[in-house]
N, C-alpha and C positions, 0 to 999 in steps of 0.2 A: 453646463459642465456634465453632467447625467447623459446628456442626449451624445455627449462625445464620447463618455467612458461606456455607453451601451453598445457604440457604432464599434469601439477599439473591440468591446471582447467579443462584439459580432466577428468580426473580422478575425480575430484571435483563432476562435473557433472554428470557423469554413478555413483555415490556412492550416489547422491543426489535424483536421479532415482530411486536404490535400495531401499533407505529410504522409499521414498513415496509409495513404491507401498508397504513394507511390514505393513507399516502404516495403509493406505487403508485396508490391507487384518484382521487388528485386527479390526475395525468397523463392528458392529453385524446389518450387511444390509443384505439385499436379490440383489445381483449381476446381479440376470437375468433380471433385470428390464435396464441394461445397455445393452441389446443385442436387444429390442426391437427397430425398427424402428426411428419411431415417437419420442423416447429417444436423439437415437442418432443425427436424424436433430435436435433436437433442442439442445445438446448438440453442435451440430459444431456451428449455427446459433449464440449461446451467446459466444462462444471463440472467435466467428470473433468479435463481440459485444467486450468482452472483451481486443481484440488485439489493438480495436481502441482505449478504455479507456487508456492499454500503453502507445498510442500514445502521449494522452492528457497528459498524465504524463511528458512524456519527452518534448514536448514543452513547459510547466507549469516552469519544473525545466529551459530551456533551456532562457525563459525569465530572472531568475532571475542570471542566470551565464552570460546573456550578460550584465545586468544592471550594477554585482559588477567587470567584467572584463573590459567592454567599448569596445569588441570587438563582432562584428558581427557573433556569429560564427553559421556557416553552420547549420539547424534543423538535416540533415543526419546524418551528426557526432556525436550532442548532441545523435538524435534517436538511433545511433549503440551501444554507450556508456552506455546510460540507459537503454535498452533492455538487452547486453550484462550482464551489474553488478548484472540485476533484478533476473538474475537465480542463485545469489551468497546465498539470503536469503534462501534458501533450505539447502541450507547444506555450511559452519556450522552453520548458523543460519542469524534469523534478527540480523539486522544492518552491517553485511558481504555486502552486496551491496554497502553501503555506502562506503567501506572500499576498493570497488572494483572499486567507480566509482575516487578513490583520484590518482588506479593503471591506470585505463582505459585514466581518464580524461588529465593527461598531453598530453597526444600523441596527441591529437588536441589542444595543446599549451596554457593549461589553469594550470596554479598556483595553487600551493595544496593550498592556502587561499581559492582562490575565490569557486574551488570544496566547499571546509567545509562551506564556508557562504552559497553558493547555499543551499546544503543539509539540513543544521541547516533550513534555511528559507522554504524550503519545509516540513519539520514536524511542523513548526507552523502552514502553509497554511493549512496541510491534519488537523489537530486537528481543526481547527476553523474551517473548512469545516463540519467536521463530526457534531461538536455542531449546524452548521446552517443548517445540511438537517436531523437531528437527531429533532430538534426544531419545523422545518417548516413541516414535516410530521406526525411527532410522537405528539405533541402537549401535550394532558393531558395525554397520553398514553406514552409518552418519561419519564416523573414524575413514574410514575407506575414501566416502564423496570430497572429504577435507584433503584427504591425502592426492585426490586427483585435481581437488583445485592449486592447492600448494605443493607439487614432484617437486621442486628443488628448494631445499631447506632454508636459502637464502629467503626467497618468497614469503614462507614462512614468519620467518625473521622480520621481515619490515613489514607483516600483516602487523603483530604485535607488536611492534615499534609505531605506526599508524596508532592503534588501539590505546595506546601508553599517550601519544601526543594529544589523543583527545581526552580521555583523562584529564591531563594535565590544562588542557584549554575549557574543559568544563571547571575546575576545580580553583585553575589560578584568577578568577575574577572574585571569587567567594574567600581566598587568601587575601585578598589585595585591600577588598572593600568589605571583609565583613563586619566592621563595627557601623559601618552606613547602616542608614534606617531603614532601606529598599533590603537589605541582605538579612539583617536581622529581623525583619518581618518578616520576610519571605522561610529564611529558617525558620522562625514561629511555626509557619504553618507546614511544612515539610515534618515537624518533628511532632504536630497535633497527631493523636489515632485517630482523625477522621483523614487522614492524608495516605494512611497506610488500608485503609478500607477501600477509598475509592482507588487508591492503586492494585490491590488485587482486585476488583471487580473490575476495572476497565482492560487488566493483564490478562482474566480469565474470558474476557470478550474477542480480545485478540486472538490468544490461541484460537478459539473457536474460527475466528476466520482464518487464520493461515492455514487452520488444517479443511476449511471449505475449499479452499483454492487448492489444496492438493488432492482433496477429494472430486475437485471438477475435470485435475488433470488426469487423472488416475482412470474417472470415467470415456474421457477422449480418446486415452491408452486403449482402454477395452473395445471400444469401436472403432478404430484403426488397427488393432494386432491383437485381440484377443483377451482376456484376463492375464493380466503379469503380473508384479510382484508388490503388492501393495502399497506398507512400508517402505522402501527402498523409493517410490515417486513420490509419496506423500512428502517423504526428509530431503529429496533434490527439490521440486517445488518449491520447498519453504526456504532452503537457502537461496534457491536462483532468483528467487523475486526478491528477497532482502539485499540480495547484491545487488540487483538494477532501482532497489528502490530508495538505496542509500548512493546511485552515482548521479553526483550533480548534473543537472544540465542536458543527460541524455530524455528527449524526451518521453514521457510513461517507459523509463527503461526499456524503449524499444530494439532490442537487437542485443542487446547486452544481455538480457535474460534468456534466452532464446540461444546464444553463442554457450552459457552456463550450464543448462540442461541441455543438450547435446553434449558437453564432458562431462556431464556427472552420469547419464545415464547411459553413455558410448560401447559399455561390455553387456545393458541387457536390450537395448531397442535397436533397430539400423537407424544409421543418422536418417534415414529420410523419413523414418517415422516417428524420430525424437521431433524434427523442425515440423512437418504436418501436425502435431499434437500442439506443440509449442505457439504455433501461430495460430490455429484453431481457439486455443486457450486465451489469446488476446485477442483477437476479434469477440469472442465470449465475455471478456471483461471490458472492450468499451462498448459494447451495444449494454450490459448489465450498469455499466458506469452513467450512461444516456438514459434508461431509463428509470434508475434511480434518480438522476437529477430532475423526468419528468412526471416520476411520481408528488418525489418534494414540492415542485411548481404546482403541480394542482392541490396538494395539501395548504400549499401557501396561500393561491390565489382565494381556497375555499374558508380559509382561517380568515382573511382580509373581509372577504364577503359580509 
């Protein structure tokens, strides 16, 4: 069984490979600008940049799976884990990681609960991350990016209608079942201060990356078109990747983030330098996503050792 689940996500992987790169080749860029020099050091320069981001990711979640576990576990293991699942999102799609880390996670002795509360509780952190580095850079210009996601008021309308049904799909199983003992433990430990501890520290891990990644795009900016406007890419960055990283199914939000920051950014870049940045920015983030996962492996294999 091992030797079959190793061959599927071999296979997973080189198909997930295939994807992207013909992805990539439907994007109406000019290619030769990835052959120059100076492209490329700075292209390795932010994958390192963005391997470290990984990192933070996986101690982030790593805090909140010891909290709801109560056991110490290893960062290497967590790190192998969530590096490993992270390359699930590509193919077949977001939320596949998730799905990956429920397969990866027992084998370092962790309870399919505690994986699903971890994970649940790391998409709250990355969403109130994104609004608090979306808020704190974007400012009156954050108001603005929203109003060019949402021109017609209806849109609007059913964003928070969306917003209000999940609410209520978080909320009505905790109505339904809270005197169960899974509900009322689990509130136990939700209303412990050690629950509100490691949720700002894993919330103020996040910010930190979301505003790496619009620090990386910002720098892409500046070697395509010059220094722009700082703030203003940093707050579209951090909404257009929350948008493709909350859409099911597409895989690593490829195309959906990339179609976002082209409207959010369309009065200060030309589209052809939003999309050259845009896809720059994701080949950046799987070669950093690759090699975080081959740093984990040698961590691993040297921990086994």
């Amino acid at each position: 069984m091992k030797r079959i689940l190793h061959f599927a996500g071999t296979f997973l992987m080189l198909a997930a490979f295939v994807f992207i790169i013909k992805k990539f080749m439907s994007f109406e860029i000019d290619w030769r600008e990835f052959a120059k020099p100076e492209y490329l050091a700075v292209i390795a320069l932010l994958s390192l940049l963005h391997s470290f981001s990984v990192s933070l990711g996986a101690f982030s979640w790593v805090i909140s799976m010891r909290y709801f576990s109560g056991k110490q576990i290893p960062f290497v293991d967590a790190f192998y884990v969530y590096a490993k699942s992270n390359l699930g999102k590509y193919l077949p799609g977001n939320v596949m990681h998730y799905a990956n880390r429920q397969i990866f996670g027992t084998a370092i002795g962790l309870k399919q609960s505690e994986i699903a509360l971890s994970s649940v509780s790391e998409i709250i952190y990355i969403i109130v991350a994104t609004v608090v580095v979306s808020a704190a850079f974007g400012g009156r210009a954050a108001i603005d990016i929203a109003r060019k996601i949402f021109p017609d008021p209806n849109l609007l309308v059913m964003f928070w209608a969306a917003a209000l049904a999940g609410v209520v799909f978080i909320l009505l199983p905790w109505l339904i079942f809270r005197k169960n003992k899974v509900f009322t433990d689990l509130t136990a430990l939700i209303k412990n201060v050690g629950f509100l501890k490691a949720s700002l520290k894993s919330t103020l891990i996040c910010c930190v990356t979301v505003f790496i990644l619009g620090l990386s795009l910002f720098a892409v900016f500046s070697l395509n078109a010059g220094a722009g406007e700082f703030q203003i890419v940093v707050a579209s960055s951090s909404v257009s990747w929350i948008i493709g990283f909350l859409t099911p199914g597409v895989p690593g939000g490829i195309g959906i983030r990339e179609t976002v920051l082209t409207l959010m950014l369309s009065g200060v870049y030309s589209a052809a330098v939003i999309l050259l940045a845009a896809v720059t920015q994701r080949v950046i983030m799987i070669f950093g996503e690759l090699l975080a996962f081959g740093i984990a492996a040698v961590l691993n294999i040297k921990k086994a050792a």
